[in-house]
C-alpha positions as CSV (number, residue, x, y, z in Angstrom):
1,X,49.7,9.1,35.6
2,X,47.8,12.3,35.4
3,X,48.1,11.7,31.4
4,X,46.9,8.1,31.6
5,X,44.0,9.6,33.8
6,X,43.3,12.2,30.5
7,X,43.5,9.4,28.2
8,X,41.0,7.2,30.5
9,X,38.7,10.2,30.5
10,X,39.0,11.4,26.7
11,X,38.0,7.5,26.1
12,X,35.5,7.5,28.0
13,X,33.5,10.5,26.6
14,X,33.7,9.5,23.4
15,X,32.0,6.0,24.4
16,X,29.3,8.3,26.2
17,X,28.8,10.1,23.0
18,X,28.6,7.1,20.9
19,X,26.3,5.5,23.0
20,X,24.2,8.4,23.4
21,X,24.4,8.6,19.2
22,X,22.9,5.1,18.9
23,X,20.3,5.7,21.3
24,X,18.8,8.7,19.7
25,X,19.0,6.3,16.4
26,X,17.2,3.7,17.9
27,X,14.6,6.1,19.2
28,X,14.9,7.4,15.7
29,X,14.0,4.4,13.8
30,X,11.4,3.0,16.6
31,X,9.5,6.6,15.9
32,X,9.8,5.8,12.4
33,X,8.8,2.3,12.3
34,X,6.1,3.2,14.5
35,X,4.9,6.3,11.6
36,X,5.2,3.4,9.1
37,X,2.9,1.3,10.7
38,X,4.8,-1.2,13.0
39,X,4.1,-0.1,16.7
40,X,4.5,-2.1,19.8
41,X,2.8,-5.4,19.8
42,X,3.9,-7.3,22.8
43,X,4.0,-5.2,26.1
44,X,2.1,-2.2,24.3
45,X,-0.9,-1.4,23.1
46,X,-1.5,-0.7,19.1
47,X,-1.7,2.4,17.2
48,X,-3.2,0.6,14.3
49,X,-5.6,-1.3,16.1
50,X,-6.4,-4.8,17.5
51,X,-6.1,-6.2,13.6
52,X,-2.8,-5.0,12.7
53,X,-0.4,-7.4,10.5
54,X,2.7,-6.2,12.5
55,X,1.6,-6.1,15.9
56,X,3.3,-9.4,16.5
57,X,6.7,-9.4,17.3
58,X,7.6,-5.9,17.5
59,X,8.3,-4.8,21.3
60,X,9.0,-0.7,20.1
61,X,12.8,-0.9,21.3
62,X,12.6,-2.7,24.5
63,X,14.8,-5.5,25.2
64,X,13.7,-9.1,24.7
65,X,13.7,-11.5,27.4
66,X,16.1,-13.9,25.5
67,X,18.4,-10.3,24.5
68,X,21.2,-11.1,27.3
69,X,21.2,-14.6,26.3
70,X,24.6,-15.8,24.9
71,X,23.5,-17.6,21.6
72,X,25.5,-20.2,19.3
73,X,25.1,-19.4,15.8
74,X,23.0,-22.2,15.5
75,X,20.9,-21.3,18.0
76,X,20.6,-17.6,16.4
77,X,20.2,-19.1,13.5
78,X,16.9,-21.0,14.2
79,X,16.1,-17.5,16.3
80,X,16.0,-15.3,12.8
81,X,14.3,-17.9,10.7
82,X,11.5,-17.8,13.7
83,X,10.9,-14.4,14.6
84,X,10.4,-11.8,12.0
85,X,12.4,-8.2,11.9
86,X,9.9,-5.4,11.9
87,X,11.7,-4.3,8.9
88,X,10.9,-7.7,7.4
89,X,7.6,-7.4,8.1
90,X,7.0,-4.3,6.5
91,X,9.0,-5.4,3.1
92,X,7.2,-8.4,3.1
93,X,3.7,-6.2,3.1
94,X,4.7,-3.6,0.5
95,X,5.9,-6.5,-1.9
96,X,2.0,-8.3,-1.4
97,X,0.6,-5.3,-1.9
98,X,2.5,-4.9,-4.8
99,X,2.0,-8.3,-6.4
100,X,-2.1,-8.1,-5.3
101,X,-2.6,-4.8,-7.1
102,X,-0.2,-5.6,-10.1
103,X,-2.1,-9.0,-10.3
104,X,-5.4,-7.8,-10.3
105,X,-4.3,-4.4,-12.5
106,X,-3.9,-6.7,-14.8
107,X,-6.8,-9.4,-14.6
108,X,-9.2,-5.7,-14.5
109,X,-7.6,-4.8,-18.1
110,X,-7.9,-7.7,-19.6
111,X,-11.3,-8.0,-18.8
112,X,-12.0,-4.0,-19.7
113,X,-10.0,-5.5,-23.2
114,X,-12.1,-8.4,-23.2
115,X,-15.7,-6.3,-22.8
116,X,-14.4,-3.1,-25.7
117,X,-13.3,-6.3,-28.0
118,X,-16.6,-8.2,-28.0
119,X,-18.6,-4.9,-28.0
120,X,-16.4,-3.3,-30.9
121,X,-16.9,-7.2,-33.0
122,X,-20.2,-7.0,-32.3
123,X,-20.6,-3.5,-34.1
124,X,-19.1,-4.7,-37.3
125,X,-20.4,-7.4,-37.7
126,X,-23.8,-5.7,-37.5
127,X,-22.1,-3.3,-40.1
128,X,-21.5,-6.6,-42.4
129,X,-17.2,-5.9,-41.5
130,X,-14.4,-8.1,-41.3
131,X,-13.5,-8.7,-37.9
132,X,-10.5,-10.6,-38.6
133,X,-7.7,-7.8,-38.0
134,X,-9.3,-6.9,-34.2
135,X,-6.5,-8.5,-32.1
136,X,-7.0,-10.4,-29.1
137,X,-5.1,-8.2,-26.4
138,X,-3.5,-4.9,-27.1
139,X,-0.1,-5.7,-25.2
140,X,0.9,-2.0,-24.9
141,X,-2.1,-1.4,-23.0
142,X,-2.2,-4.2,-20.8
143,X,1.8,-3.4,-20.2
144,X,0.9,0.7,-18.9
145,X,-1.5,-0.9,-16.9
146,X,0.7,-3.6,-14.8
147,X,3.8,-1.1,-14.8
148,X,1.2,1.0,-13.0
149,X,0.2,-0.8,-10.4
150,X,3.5,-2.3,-10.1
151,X,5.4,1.1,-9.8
152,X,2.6,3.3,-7.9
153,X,-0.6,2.1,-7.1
154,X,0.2,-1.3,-5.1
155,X,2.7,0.4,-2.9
156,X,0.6,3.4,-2.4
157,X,-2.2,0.8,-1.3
158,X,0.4,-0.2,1.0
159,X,1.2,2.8,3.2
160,X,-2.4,3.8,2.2
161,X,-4.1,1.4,4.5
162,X,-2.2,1.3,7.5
163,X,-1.8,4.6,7.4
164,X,-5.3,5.1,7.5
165,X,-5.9,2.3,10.3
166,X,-3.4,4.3,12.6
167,X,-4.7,7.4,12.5
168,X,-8.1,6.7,13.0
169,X,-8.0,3.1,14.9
170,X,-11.5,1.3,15.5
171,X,-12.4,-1.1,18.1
172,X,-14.4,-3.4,16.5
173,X,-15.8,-5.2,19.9
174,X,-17.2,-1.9,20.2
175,X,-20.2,-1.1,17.7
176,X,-20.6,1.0,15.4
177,X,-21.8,3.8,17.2
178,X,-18.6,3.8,19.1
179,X,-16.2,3.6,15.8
180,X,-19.2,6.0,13.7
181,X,-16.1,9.0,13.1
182,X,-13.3,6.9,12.1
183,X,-15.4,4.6,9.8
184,X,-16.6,7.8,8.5
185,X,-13.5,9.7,7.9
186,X,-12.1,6.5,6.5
187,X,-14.5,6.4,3.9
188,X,-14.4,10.2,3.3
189,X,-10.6,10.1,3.3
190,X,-10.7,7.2,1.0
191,X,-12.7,8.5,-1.7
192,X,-11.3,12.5,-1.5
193,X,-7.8,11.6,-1.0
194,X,-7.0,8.5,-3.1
195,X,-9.3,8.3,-5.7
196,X,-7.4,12.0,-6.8
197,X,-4.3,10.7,-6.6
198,X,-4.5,7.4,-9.3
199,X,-6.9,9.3,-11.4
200,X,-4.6,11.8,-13.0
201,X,-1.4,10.0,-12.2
202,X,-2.8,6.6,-14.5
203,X,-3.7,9.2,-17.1
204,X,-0.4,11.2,-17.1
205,X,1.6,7.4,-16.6
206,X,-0.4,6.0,-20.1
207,X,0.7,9.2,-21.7
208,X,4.2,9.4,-21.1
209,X,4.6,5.6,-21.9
210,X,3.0,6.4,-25.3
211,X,5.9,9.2,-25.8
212,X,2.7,12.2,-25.6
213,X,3.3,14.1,-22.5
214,X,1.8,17.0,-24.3
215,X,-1.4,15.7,-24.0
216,X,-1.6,14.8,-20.1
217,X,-2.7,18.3,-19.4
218,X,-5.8,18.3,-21.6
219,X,-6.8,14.6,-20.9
220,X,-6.3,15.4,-16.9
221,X,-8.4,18.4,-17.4
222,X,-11.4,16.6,-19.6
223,X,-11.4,13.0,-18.1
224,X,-10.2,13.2,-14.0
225,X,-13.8,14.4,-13.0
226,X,-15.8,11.7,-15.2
227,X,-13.8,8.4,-14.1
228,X,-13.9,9.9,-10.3
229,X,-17.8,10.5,-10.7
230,X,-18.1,6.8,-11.6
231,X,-15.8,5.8,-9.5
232,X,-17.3,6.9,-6.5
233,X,-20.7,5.1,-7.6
234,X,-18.5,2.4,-7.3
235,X,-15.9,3.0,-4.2
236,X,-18.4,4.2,-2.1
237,X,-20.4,1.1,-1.1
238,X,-17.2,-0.9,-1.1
239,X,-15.3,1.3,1.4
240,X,-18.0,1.3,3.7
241,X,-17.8,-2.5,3.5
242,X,-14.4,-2.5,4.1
243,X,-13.7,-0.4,6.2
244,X,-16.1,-2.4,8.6
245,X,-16.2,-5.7,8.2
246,X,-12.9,-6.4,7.1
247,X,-10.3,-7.0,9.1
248,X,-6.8,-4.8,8.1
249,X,-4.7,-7.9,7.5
250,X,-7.0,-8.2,4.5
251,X,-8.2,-4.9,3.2
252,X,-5.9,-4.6,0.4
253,X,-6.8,-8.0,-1.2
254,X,-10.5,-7.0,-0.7
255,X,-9.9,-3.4,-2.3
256,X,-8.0,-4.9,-4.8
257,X,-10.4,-7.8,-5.8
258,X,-12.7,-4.9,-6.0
259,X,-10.5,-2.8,-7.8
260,X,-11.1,-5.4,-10.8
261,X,-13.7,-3.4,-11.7
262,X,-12.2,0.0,-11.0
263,X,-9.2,-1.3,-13.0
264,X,-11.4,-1.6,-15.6
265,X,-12.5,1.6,-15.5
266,X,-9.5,3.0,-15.7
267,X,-8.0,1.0,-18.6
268,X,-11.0,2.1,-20.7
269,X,-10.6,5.5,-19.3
270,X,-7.1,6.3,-20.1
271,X,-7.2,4.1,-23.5
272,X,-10.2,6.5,-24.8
């Protein structure tokens, strides 16, 4: 009996420790989802603001009302097609901001292609040349700049935003008196921060796809400052709009509609 009794109690430690093991990695990935941008929505207030994309549906690792239910499959079934997983939500965002960027990456290069083509035709023909060899669209070009915003700069936009929003929430029933520091570090942050990192990491991406790294140095060194002076002419008066007017949910596709012309930029930047 008294070895029964051990057994009972060996048992029962180790289902103390594994429950104990799963609560700290719930805890664990509730901090980290919250980090990421999906705090508490229902039942608790929201780090990233009353215009957050995932403050529906996550409840920050508190039980549902419907959790002790027993469900058919059926029923949990129509249960997972109707509520979305936290995780969902956030893979669901990083592959829009993807595709928005990528899209309009590539819709801001072909019109920076579009603009150096009709200016370079309209040169020689001034100069009494053929203009018969300038192609259309240089594919290579327009490729570096949709792997970009494919690979880096759509999912940077991505955490980017939110990030930002969490941080430095703003009330927008407020004023803008009330929300004057966080608009303003937003914009600041915005313009500092970012701007820095696509600049020499679109230069340094065009390079190594045309097989000459040994030229990122000197084209970083000679070309970051001029595309981020006129850049900012640019960024400045569209992150102040954005940052308040538009609500989260649909900064990115603003940014990125804007970023047509930034994209352009760019593309003439790093093809120079």
């Amino acid at each position: 009996s008294s070895q029964k009794h051990f057994e009972t109690v060996a048992v029962r430690n180790v289902g103390v420790r594994v429950s104990s093991s799963f609560a700290r990695l719930r805890h664990s990935v509730i901090n980290m989802g919250r980090f990421f941008g999906l705090p508490p929505g229902r039942g608790g207030a929201s780090p990233l603001g009353r215009n957050n994309i995932f403050a529906q549906g996550w409840n920050g690792g508190r039980k549902s009302p419907n959790a002790s239910r027993v469900r058919t499959k059926a029923g949990s079934a129509a249960s997972a097609g109707s509520v979305q997983s936290p995780g969902a939500k956030w893979r669901a965002h990083m592959w829009k901001s993807t595709l928005t960027a990528t899209s309009l990456g590539m819709t801001g290069d072909l019109v920076a292609q579009g603009l150096g083509r009709y200016n370079r035709v309209k040169t020689m023909k001034a100069d009494g040349q053929d203009t018969s060899d300038v192609p259309l669209l240089d594919v290579k070009r327009f490729f570096k700049m949709a792997t970009f915003g494919f690979f880096y700069y759509g999912p940077l936009q991505g955490v980017w935003y939110p990030a930002l929003d969490r941080v430095f929430p703003m009330d927008r029933t407020l004023g803008m008196a009330k929300n004057l520091f966080p608009f303003g570090m937003k914009v600041t942050l915005n313009q500092l921060l970012l701007g820095p990192m696509v600049v020499p990491v679109v230069f340094a991406w065009t390079l190594i796809l045309e097989k000459q790294m040994h030229r990122i140095p000197e084209k970083i060194k000679n070309d970051t400052w001029p595309t981020l002076m006129k850049g900012w002419k640019f960024w400045v008066p569209a992150a102040c709009i954005n940052f308040s007017i538009v609500p989260l949910q649909y900064q990115i596709l603003y940014m990125s509609s804007c970023g047509i012309f930034w994209n352009a930029i760019l593309s003439a930047a790093s093809a120079s």
